[in-house]
matplotlib code that plots the C-alpha trace (Angstrom):
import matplotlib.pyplot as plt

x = [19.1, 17.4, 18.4, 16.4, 17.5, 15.8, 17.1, 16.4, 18.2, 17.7, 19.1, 22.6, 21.6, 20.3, 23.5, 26.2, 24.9, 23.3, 26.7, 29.7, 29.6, 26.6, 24.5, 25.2, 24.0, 21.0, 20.1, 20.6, 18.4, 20.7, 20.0, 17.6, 18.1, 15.2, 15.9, 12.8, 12.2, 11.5, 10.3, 7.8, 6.3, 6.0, 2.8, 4.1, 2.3, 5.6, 7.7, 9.5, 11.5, 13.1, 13.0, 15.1, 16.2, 14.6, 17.2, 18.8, 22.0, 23.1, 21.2, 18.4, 17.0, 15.4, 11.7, 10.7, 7.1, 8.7, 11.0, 8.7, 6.1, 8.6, 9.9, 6.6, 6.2, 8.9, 8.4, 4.3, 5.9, 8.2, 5.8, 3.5, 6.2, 7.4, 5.0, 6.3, 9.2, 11.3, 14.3, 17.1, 17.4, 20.9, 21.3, 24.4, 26.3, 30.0, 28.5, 28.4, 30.2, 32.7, 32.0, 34.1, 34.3, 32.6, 30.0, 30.1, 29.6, 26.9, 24.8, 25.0, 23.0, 19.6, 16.8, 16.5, 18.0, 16.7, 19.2, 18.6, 20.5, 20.8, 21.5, 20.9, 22.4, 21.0, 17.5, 14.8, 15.9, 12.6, 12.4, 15.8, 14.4, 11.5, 13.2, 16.8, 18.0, 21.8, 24.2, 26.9, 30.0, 32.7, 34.7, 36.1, 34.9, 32.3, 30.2, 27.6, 25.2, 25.1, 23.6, 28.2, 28.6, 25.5, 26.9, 30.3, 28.2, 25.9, 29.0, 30.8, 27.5, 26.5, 30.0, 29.0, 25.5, 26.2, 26.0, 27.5, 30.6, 31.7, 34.4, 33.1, 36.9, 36.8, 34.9, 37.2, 40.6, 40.4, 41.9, 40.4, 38.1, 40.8, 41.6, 44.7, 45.7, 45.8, 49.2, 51.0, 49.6, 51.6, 50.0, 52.1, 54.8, 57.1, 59.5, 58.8, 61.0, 63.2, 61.0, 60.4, 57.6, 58.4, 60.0, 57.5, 54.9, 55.8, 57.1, 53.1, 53.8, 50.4, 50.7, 54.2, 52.2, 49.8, 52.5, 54.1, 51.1, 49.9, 53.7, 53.2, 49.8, 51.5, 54.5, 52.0, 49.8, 52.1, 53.7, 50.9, 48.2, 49.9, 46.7, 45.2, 47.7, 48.3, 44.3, 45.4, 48.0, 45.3, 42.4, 45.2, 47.2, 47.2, 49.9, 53.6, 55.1, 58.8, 61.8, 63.5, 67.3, 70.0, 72.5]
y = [-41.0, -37.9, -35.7, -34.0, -31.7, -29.8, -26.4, -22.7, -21.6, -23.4, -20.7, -21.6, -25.2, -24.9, -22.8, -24.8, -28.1, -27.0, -26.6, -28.3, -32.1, -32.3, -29.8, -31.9, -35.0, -33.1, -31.8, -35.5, -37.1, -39.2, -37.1, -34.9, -32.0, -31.4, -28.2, -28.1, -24.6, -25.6, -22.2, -23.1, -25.5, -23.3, -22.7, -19.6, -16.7, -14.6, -17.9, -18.2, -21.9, -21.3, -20.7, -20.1, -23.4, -24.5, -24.9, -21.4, -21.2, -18.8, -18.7, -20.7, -24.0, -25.1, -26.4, -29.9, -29.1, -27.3, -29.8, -32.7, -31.5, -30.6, -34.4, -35.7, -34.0, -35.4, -38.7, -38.9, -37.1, -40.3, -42.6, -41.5, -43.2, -45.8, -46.8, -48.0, -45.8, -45.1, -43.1, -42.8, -39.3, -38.2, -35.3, -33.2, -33.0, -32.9, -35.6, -38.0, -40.4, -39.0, -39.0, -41.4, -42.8, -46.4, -44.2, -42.7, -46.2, -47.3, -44.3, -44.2, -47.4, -46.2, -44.4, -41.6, -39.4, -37.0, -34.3, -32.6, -29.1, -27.7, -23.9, -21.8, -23.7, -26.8, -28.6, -29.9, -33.7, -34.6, -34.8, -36.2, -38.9, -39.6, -39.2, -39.3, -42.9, -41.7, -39.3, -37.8, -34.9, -34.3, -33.3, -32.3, -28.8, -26.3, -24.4, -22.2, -24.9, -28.3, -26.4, -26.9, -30.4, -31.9, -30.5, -32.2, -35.7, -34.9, -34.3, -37.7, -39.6, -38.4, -39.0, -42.9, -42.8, -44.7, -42.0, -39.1, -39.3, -39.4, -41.8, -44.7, -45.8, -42.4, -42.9, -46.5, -44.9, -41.7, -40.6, -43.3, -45.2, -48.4, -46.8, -45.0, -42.0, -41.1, -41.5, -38.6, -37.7, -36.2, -34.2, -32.5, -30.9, -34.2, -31.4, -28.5, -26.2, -28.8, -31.8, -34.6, -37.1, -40.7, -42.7, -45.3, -43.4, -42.5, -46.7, -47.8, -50.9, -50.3, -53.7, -51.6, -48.2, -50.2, -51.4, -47.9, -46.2, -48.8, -48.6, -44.4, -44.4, -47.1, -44.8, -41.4, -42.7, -43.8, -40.5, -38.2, -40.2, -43.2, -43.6, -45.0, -46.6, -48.8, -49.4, -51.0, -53.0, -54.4, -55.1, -56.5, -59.3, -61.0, -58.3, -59.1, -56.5, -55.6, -57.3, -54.9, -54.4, -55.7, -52.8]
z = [-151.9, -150.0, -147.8, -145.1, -142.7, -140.4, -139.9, -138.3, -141.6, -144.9, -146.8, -146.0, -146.1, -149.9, -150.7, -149.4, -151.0, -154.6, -156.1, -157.8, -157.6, -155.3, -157.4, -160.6, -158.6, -157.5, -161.2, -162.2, -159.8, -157.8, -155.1, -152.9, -150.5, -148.4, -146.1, -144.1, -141.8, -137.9, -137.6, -140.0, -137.4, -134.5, -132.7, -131.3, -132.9, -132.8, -134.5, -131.8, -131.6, -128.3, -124.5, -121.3, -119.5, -116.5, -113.9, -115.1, -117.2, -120.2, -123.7, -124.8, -125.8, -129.1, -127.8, -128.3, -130.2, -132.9, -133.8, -133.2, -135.0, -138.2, -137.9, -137.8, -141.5, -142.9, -142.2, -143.3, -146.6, -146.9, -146.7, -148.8, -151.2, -148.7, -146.6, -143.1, -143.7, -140.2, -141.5, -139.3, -137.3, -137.0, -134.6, -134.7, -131.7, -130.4, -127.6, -130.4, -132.0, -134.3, -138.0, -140.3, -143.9, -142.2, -140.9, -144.5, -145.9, -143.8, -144.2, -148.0, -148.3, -146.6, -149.0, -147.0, -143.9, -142.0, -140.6, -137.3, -136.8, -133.4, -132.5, -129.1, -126.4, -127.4, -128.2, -125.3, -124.2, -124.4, -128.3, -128.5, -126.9, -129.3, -132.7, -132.8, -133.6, -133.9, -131.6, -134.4, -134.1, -136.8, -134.0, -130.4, -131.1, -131.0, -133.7, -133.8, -135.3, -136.9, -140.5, -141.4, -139.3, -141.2, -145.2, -144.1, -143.4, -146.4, -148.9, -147.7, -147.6, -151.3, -152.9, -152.0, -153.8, -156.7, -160.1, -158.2, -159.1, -162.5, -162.4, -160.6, -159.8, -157.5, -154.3, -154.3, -154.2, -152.4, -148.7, -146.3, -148.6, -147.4, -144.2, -145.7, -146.7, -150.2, -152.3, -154.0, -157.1, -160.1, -163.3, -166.4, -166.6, -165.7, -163.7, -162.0, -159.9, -160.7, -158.7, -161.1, -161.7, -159.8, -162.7, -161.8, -162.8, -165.9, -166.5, -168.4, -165.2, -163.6, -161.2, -160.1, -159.9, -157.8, -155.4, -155.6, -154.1, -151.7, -150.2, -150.3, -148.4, -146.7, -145.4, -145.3, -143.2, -140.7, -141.1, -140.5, -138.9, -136.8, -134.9, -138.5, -139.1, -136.7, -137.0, -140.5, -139.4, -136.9, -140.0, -142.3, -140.3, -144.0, -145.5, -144.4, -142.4, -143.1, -141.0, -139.2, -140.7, -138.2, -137.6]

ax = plt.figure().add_subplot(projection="3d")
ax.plot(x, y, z, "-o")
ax.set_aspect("equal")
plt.show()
């Protein structure tokens, strides 16, 4: 799968993605990073990417030629390769939808994406308009730029990419992969500070290890994120719920 983003800084970009698990997967060929320079597309003899805002208003505004122009790049790059290629343009925003493992799921099955990383006080409507196919935020918050936002989508995205992760049972079982939260997990010694290992765990019963955890992301979920779980509840009508004890 590639990656390409489009960035006033793909410094940070290269740094925050080239290592660990994602870095390995890069090596291996499983997947790309692309960090492409807008600046590098400016017709502005001083590389200057942005201006004031008409209609006044504090900071400044990315430019829609710059941007356009760097798009237009990357895509006659793809299809050298694919030809008719239109790969989705996700632009990183907190007026987008927010990012989730479905999103995750659904971007992990196109050939390539192409990343678009705001900065100033935001980029021209204009070229929004002409190449951004989907509206995305991580959050109710604000950050200095989407360079973080977009390694957050890009880390969730690759961990789907069949190859990148080692164990193939991983991507399958982790926190919201089934729209719960993960179980407890337990590693040697058997006791420590005087907590012990779940007798369960340690029983070789792996259908009753299965149930165990289920019933823990089960119980954690509805603990710490109620919203999701009662989501659940809603997408699995097939799984008994528990009768309520009579007092």
């Amino acid at each position: 799968m590639n990656f390409h983003i489009m960035t006033l800084f793909p410094d940070m970009i290269r740094r925050g993605l080239e290592t660990s698990i994602l870095g390995r997967a890069k090596e291996a060929g499983y997947i790309s990073i692309d960090a492409v320079n807008i600046r590098d597309y400016t017709i502005d003899k001083h590389k200057k990417v942005d201006d004031y805002t008409y209609g006044g208003g504090a900071g400044m505004l990315m430019q829609a030629q710059p941007i356009y122009d760097c798009h237009k790049a990357i895509v006659e790059n793809i299809r050298k390769e694919k030809e008719g290629a239109n790969p989705r343009v996700i632009y990183v925003t907190p007026q987008g939808k927010v990012f989730d493992q479905s999103m995750a799921r659904e971007f992990a099955r196109e050939d390539d994406l192409i990343f678009l990383c705001g900065h100033y006080e935001g980029v021209d409507e204009r070229v929004l308009e002409e190449i951004v196919t989907d509206y995305i935020s991580i959050g109710d918050y604000v950050l200095t730029g989407g360079e973080l936002p977009a390694m957050v989508m890009i880390d969730a995205i690759s961990r789907l990419v069949p190859g990148v992760l080692n164990n193939s049972d991983s991507a399958e079982t982790e926190s919201f992969q089934d729209g719960l939260l993960e179980y407890p997990q337990y590693s040697r010694p058997e006791e420590w500070m005087g907590k012990k290992v779940p007798e369960i765990l340690l029983s070789g019963n792996h259908a009753k290890v299965d149930e165990w955890r289920l019933e823990q992301s089960k119980l954690r979920t509805k603990e710490r994120r109620p919203d999701l779980y009662e989501k659940w509840v809603l997408e699995h009508p097939e799984v008994p719920k528990k009768k309520r004890r009579k007092k």
